[in-house]
KEKE-3310 file (N, C-alpha, C; in steps of 0.2 Angstrom, whole numbers, plus 5000, padded with zeros to 4 digits):
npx = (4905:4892:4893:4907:4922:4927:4940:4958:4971:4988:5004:5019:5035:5046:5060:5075:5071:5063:5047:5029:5013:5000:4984:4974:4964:4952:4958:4950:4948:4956:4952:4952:4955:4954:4948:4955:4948:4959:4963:4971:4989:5003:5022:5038:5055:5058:5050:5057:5069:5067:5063:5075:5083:5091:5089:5090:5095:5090:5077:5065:5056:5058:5046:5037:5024:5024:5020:5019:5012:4996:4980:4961:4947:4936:4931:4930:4925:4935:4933:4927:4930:4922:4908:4904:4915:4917:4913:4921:4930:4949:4969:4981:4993:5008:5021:5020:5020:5020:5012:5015:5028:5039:5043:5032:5022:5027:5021:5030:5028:5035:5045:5045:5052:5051:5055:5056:5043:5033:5019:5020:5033:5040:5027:5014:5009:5002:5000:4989:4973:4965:4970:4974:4976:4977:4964:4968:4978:4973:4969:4954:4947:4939:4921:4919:4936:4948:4952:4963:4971:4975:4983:4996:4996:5005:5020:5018:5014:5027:5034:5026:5029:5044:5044:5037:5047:5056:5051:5044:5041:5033:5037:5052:5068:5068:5072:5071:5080:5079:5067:5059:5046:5043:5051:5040:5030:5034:5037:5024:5017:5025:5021:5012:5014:5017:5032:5044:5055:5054:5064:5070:5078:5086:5091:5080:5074:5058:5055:5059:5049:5036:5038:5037:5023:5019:5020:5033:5046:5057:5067:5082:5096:5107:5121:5119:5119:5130:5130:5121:5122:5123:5111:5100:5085:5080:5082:5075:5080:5077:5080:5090:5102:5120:5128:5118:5115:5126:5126:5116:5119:5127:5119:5110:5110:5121:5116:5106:5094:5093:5082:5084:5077:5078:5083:5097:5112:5124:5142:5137:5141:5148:5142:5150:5160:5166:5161:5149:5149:5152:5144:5132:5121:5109:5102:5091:5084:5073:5064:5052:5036:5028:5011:5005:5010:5006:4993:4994:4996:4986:4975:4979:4980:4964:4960:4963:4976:4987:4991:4993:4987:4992:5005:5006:5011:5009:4999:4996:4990:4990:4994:5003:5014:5030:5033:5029:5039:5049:5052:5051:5065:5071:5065:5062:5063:5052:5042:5035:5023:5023:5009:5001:4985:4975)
npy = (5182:5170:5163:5162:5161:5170:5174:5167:5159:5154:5146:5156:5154:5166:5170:5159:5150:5159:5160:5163:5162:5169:5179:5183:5190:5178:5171:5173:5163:5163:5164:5147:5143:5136:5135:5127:5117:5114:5099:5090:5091:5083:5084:5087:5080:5089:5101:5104:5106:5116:5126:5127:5133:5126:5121:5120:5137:5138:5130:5135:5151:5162:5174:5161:5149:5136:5118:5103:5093:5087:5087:5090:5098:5107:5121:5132:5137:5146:5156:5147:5134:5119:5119:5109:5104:5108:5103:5092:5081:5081:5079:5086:5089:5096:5101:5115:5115:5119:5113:5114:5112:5101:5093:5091:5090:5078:5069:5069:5078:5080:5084:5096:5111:5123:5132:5129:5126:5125:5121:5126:5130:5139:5144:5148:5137:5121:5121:5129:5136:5135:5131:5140:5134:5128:5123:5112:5103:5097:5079:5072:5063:5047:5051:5044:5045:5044:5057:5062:5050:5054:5064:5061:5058:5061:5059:5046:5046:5050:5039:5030:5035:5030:5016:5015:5019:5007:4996:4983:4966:4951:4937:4943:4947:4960:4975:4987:5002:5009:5012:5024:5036:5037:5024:5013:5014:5011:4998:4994:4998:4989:4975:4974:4968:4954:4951:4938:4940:4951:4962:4974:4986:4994:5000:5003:4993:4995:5000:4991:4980:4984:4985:4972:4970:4976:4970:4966:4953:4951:4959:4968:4973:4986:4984:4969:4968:4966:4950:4951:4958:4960:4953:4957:4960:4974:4988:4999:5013:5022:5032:5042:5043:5048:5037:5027:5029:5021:5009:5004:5002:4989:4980:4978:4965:4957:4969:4973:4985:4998:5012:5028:5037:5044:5060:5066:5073:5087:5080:5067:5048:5045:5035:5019:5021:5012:4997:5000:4999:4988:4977:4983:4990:4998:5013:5023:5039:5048:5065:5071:5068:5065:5069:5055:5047:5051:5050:5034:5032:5036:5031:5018:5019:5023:5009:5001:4996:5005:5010:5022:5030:5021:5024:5039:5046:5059:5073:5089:5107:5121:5131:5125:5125:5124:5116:5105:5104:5103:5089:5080:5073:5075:5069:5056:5036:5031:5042:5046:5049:5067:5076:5093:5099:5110)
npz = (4952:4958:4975:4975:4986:4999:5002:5001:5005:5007:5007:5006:5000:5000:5003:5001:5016:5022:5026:5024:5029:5020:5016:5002:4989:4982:4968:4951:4939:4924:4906:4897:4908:4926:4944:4957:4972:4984:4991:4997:5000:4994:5001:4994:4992:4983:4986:5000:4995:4988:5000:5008:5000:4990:4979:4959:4953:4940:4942:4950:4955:4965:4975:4979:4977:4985:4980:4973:4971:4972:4976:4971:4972:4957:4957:4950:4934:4919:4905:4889:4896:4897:4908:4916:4920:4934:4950:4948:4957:4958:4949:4941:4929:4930:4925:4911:4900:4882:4872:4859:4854:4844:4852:4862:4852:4849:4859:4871:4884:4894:4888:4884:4872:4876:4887:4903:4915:4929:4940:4957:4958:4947:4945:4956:4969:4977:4990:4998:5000:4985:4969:4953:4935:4919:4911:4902:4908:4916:4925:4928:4941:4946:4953:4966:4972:4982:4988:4998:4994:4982:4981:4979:4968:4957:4960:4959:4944:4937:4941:4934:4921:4922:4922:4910:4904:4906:4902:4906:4909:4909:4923:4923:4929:4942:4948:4961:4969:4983:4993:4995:4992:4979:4976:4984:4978:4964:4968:4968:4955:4947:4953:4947:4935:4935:4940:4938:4947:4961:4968:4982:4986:5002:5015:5026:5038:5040:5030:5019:5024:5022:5007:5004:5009:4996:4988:4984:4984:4988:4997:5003:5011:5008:5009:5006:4994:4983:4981:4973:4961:4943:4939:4936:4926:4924:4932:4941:4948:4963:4973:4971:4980:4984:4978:4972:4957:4951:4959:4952:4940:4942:4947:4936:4925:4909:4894:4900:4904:4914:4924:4929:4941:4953:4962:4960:4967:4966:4963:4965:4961:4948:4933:4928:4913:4906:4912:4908:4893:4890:4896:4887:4892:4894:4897:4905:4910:4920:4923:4929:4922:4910:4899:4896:4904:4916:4914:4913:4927:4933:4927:4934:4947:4948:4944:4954:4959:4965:4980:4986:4996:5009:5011:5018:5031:5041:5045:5040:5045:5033:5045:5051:5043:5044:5054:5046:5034:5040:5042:5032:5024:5038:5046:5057:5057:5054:5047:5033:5020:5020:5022:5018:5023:5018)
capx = (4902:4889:4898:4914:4924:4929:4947:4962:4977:4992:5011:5023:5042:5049:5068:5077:5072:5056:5039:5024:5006:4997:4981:4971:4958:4951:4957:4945:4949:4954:4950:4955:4957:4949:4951:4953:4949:4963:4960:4978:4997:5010:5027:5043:5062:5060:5049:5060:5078:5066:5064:5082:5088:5098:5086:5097:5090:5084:5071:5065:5058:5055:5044:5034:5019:5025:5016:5016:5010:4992:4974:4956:4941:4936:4926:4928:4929:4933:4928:4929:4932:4918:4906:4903:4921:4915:4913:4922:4938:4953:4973:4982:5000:5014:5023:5018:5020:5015:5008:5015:5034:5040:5042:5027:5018:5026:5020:5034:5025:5040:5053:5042:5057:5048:5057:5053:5038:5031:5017:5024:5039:5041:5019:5008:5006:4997:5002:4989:4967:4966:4976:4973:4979:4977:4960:4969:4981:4967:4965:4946:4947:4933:4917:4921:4940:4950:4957:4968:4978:4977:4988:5000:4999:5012:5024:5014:5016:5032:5034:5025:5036:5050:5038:5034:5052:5058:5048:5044:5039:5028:5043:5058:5070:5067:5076:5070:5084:5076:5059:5053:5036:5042:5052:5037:5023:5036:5034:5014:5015:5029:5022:5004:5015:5019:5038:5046:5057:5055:5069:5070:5085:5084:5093:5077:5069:5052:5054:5058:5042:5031:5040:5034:5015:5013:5020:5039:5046:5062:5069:5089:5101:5112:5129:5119:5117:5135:5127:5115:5127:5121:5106:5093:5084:5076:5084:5072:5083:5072:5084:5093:5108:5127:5131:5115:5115:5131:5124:5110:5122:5129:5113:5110:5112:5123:5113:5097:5090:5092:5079:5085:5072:5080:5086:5102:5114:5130:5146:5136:5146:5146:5143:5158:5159:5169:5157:5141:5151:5155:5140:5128:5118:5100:5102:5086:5085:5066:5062:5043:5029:5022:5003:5003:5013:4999:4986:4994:4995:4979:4971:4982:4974:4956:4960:4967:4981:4989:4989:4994:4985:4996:5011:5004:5013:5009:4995:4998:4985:4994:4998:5010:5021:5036:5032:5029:5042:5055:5048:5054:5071:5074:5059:5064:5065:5043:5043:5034:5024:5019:5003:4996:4978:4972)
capy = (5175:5169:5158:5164:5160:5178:5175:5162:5159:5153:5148:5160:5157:5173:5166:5153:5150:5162:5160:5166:5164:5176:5181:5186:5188:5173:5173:5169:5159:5166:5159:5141:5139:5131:5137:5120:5121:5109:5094:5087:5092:5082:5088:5081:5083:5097:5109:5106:5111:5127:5131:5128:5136:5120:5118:5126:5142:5138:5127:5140:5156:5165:5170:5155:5145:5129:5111:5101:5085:5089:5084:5092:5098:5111:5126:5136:5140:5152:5157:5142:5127:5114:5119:5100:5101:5110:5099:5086:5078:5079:5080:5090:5092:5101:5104:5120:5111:5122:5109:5115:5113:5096:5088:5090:5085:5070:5066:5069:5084:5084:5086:5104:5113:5128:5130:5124:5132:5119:5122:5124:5132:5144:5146:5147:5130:5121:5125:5135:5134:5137:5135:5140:5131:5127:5115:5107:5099:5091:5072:5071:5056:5046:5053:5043:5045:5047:5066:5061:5047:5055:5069:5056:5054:5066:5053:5041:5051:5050:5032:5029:5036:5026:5010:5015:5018:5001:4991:4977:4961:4947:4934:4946:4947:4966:4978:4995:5003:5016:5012:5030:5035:5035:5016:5011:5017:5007:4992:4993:4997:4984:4971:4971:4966:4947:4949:4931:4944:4958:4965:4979:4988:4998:4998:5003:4987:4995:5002:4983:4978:4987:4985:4965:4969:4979:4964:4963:4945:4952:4965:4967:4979:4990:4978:4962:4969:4965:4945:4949:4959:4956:4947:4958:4961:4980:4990:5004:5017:5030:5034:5047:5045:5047:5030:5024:5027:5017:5003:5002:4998:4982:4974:4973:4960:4960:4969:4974:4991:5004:5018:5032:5041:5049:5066:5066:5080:5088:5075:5060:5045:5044:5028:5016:5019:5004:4994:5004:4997:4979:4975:4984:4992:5003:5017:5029:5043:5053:5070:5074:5066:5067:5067:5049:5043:5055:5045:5028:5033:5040:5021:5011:5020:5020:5003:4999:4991:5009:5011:5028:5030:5017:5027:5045:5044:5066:5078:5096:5113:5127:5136:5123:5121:5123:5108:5097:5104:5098:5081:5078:5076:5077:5064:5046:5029:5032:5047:5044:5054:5071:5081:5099:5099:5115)
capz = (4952:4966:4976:4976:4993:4999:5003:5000:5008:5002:5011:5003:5001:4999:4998:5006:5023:5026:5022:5029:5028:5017:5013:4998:4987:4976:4959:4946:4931:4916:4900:4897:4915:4930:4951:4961:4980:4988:4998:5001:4994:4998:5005:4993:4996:4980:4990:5005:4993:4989:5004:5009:4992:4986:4971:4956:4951:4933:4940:4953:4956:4972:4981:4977:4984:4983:4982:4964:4973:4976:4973:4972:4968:4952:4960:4944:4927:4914:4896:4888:4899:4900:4913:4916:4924:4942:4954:4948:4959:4949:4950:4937:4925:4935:4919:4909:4891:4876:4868:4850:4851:4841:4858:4865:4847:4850:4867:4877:4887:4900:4886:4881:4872:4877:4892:4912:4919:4934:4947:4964:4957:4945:4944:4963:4969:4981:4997:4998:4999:4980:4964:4947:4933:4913:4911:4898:4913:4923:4924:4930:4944:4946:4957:4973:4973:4990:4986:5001:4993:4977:4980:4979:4959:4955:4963:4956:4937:4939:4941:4928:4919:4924:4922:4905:4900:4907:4899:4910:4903:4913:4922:4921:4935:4942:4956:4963:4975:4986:4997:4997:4991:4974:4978:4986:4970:4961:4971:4967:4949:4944:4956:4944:4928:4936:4937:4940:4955:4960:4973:4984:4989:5006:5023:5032:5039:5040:5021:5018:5026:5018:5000:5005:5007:4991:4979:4981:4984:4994:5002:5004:5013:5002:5009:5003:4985:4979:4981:4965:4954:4937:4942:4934:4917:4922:4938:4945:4952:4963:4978:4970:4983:4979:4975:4967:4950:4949:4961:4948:4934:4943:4948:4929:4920:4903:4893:4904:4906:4919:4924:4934:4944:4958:4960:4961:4970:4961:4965:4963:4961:4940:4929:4926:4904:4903:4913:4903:4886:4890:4897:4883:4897:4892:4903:4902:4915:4922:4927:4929:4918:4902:4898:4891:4912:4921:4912:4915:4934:4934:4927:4939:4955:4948:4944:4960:4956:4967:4986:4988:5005:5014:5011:5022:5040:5041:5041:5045:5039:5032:5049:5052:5038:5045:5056:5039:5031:5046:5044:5026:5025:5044:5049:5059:5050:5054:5045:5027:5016:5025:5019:5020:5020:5018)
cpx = (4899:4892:4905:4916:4928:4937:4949:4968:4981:5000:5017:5032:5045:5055:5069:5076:5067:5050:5033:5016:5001:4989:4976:4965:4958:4951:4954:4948:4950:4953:4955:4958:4953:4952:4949:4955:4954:4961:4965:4983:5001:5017:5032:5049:5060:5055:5055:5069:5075:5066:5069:5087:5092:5094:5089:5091:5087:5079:5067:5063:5055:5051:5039:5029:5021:5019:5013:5013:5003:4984:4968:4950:4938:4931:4922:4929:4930:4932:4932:4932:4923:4914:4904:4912:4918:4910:4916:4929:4943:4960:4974:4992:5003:5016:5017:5018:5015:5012:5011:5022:5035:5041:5035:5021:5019:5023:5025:5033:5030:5047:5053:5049:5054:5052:5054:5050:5034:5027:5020:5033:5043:5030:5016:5007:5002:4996:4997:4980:4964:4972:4974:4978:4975:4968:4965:4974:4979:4968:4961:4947:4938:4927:4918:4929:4941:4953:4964:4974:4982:4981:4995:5002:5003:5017:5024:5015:5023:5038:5034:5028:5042:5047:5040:5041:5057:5054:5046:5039:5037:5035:5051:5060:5070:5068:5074:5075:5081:5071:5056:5047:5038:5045:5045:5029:5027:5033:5027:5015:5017:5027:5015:5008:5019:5026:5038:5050:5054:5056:5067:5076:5085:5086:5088:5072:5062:5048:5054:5052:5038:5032:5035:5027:5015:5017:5028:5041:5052:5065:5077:5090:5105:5119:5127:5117:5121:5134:5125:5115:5125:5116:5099:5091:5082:5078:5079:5074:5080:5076:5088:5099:5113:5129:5127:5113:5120:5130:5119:5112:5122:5124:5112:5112:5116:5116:5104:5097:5091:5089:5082:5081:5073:5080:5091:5105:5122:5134:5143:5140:5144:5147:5149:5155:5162:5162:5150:5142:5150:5149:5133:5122:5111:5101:5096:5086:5075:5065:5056:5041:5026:5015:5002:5005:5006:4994:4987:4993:4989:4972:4973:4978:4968:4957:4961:4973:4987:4989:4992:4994:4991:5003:5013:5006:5008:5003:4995:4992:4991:4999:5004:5013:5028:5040:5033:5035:5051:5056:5051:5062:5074:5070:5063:5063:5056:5040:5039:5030:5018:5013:5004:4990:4974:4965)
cpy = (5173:5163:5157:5164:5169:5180:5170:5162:5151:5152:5150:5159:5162:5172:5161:5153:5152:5161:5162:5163:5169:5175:5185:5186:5183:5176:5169:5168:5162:5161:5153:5139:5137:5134:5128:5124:5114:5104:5094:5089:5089:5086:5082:5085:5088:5101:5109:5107:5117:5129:5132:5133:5132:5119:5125:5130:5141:5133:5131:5147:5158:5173:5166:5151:5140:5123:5109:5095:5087:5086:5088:5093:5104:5114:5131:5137:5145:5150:5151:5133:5126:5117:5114:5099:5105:5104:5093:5084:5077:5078:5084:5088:5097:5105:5111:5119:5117:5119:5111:5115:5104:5091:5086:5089:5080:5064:5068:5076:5086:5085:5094:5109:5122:5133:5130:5131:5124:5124:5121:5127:5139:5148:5142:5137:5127:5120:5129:5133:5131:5136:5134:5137:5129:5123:5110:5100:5096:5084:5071:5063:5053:5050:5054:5043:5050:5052:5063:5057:5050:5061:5065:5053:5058:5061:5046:5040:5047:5042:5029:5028:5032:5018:5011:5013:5012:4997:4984:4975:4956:4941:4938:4947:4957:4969:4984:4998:5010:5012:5019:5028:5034:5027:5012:5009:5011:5000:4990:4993:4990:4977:4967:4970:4959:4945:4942:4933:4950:4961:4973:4980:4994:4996:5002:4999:4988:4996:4996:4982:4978:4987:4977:4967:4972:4974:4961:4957:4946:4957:4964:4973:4982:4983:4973:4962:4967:4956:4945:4954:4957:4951:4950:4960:4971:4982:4995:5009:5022:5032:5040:5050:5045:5040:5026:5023:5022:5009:5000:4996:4991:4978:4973:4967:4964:4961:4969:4983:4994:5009:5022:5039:5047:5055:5068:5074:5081:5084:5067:5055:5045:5034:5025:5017:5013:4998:4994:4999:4989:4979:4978:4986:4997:5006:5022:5034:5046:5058:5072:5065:5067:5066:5061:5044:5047:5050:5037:5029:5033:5034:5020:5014:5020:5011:5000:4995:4999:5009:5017:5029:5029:5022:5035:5044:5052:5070:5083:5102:5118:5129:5131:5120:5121:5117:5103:5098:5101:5091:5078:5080:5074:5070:5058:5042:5029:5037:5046:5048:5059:5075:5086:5097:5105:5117)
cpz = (4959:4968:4979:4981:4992:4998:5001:5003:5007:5010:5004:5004:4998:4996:5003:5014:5027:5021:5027:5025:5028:5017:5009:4995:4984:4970:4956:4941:4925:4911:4898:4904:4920:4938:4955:4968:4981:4993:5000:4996:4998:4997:5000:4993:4990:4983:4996:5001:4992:4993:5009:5005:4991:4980:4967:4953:4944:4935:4948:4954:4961:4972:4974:4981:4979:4982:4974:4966:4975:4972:4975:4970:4963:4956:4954:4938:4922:4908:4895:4889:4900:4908:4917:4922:4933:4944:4953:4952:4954:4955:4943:4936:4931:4930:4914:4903:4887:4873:4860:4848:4850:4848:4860:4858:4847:4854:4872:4880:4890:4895:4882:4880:4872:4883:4901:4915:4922:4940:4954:4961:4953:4944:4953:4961:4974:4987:4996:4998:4993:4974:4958:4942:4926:4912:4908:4905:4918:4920:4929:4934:4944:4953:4967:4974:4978:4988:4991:5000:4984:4976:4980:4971:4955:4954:4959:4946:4934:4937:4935:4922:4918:4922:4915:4902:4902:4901:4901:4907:4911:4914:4923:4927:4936:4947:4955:4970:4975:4990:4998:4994:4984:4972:4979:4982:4964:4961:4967:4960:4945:4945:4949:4935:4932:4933:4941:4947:4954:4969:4975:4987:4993:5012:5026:5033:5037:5033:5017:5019:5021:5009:4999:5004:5001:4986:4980:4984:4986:4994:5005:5006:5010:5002:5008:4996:4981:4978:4974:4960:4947:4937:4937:4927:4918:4929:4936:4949:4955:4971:4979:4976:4982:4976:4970:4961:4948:4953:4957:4942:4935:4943:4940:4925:4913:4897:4894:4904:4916:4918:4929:4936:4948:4957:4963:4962:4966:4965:4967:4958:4949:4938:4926:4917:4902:4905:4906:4897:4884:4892:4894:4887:4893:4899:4902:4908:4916:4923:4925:4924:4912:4905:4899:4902:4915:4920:4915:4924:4936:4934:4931:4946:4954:4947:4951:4963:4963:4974:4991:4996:5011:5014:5016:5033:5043:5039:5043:5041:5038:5038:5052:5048:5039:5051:5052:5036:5034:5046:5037:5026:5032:5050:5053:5054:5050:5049:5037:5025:5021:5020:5022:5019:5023:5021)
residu = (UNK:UNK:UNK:UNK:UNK:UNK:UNK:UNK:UNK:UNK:UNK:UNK:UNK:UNK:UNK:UNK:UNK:UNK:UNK:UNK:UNK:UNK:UNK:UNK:UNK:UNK:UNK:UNK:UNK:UNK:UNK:UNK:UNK:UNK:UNK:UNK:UNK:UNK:UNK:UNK:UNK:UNK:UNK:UNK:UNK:UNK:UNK:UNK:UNK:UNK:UNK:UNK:UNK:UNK:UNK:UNK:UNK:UNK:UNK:UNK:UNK:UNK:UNK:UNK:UNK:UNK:UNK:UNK:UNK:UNK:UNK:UNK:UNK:UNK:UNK:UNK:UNK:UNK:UNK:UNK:UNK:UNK:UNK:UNK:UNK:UNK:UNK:UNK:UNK:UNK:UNK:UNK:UNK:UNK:UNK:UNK:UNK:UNK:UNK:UNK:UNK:UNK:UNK:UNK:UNK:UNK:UNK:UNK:UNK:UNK:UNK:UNK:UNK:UNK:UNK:UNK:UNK:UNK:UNK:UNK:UNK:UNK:UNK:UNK:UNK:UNK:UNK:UNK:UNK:UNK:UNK:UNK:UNK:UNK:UNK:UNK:UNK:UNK:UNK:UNK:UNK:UNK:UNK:UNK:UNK:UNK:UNK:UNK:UNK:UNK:UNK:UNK:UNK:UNK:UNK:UNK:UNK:UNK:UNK:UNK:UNK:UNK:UNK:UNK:UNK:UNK:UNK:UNK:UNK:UNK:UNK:UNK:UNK:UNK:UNK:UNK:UNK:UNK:UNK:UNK:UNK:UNK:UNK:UNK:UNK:UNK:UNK:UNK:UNK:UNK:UNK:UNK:UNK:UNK:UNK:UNK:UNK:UNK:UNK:UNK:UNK:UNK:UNK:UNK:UNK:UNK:UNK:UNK:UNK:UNK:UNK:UNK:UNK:UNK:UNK:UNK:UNK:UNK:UNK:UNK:UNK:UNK:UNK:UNK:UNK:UNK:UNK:UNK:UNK:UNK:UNK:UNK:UNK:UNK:UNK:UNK:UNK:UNK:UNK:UNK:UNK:UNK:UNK:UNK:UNK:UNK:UNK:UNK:UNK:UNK:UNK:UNK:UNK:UNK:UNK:UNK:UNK:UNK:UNK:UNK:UNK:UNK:UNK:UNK:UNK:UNK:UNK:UNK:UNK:UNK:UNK:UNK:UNK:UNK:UNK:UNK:UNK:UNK:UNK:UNK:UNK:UNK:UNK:UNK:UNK:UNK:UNK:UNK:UNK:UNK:UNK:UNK:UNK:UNK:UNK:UNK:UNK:UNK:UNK:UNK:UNK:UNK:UNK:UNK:UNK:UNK:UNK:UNK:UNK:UNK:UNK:UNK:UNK:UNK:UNK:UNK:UNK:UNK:UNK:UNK:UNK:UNK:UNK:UNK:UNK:UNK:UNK:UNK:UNK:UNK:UNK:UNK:UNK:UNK:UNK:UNK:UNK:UNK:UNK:UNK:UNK:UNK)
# end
């Protein structure tokens, strides 16, 4: 194909610990697929347990070029994909859904009973100049979209998700504990359905801060949360720390909803059943993204309703990703979402 970039290079974890920078040739598209060249991939705590080895082996294979957080632009396609899709800015599906198992007919792409195949984990991800991948799992951004903040819509997906499966109603009293990136995407989505509150739960001032300009209406310290105990109609759990699935519970109200977003570590503290029972709680849980979340995320940034961007403390190129990957995890209270940009 004329055109064709000669090489590609890729960061490679081999097993837990090492990785290197490779390079090879460009692969071309096979049928029903598309090559995107890379603007930006962000860095989250699951690639830095890959490359720890603390991510549990059935959602992992090595070696592996990481990066499911990532944005860019279509360079090429094979048999069968729309030639209309090169050059256009996109993001894309992480998840590998077959599209034909009773789940995934229903919509729920991330419950594909097919079983866990994820770019960036068990399939090349975007670590790397390059990453091949499905057409069908592209969401086409608009024209002039900022690539930079939209590697951010993973995170963003994700949320979604948690949004979607709350239910939040216009008026409703509404708590997010965490301020990460996915805390803080919360913040933005939740703040444009005009709750009557909407709390954040975070002992770091600055995560506070920032939770205030993108919509929230107050910002507390973990030791001042036993204060507003049963206060809420719809918790937003995205912390995924030992304690706070069960911190979540309490803020509810009798008979409110909890989502649980995090990614929780084995011996996290577990949910009181007694509580759970007497107070008629809605517990729903997240991992990944359906189609139907991608799409909603995908609106609310072209919408602007998203500010991705603001959230990017970190930019590093390939050769140093064992800089970026120190930074996640290990970073200061400044420390916030790092990039690769290839």
């Amino acid at each position: 194909m004329s055109g064709t970039p000669a090489r590609s290079r890729a960061i490679t974890i081999d097993r837990p610990g090492e990785h290197r920078l490779t390079e090879g040739p460009v692969v071309e598209p096979g049928p029903g697929e598309v090559r995107v060249r890379v603007a930006a991939a962000g860095i989250c705590m699951s690639d830095r347990e890959v490359y720890d080895g603390h991510r549990d082996p059935q959602y992992v294979r090595y070696p592996v070029v990481p990066g499911h957080e990532w944005s860019g632009t279509v360079e090429a396609v094979g048999a069968g994909v729309d030639p209309a899709l090169t050059g256009r800015r996109t993001v894309a599906e992480g998840f590998r859904s077959c599209g034909s198992c009773e789940r995934c007919r229903s919509g729920e792409t991330s419950l594909c009973t097919s079983g866990y195949d994820e770019t960036g984990f068990t399939r090349p991800g975007a670590f790397a100049d390059h990453v091949v991948l499905p057409a069908r799992l592209l969401h086409p951004l608009a024209d002039d979209a900022d690539l930079r903040a939209a590697a951010l819509l993973e995170p963003a997906a994700v949320v979604a998700a948690a949004v979607r499966a709350g239910a939040p109603e216009p008026g409703e009293r509404i708590a997010v504990v965490g301020a990460g990136t996915l805390g803080l995407l919360a913040v933005q989505l939740l703040a444009a359905v005009s709750p009557g509150e909407l709390t954040v739960i975070d002992p770091r001032d600055e995560r506070a801060r920032q939770a205030l300009r993108f919509g929230a209406s107050e910002a507390l310290a973990p030791k001042e949360a036993a204060e507003v105990h049963g206060r809420y109609d719809l918790v937003v759990e995205t912390a995924g720390a030992a304690t706070t699935a069960a911190d979540a519970c309490l803020l509810a109200r009798r008979g409110g909803r909890i989502v649980l977003t995090g990614m929780f570590a084995p011996g996290a503290v577990g949910i009181d059943p007694v509580h759970l029972s007497l107070s008629q709680l809605t517990v729903r849980s997240v991992f990944g993204a359906s189609s139907a979340s991608w799409s909603y995320a995908v609106r609310a940034f072209t919408a602007g309703l998203l500010d991705p961007a603001a959230l990017i403390t970190h930019e590093f190129p390939l050769e140093r990703f064992a800089e970026a990957v120190a930074l996640v995890g290990g970073g200061g209270a400044g420390t916030g979402k790092v990039l690769m940009r290839p």
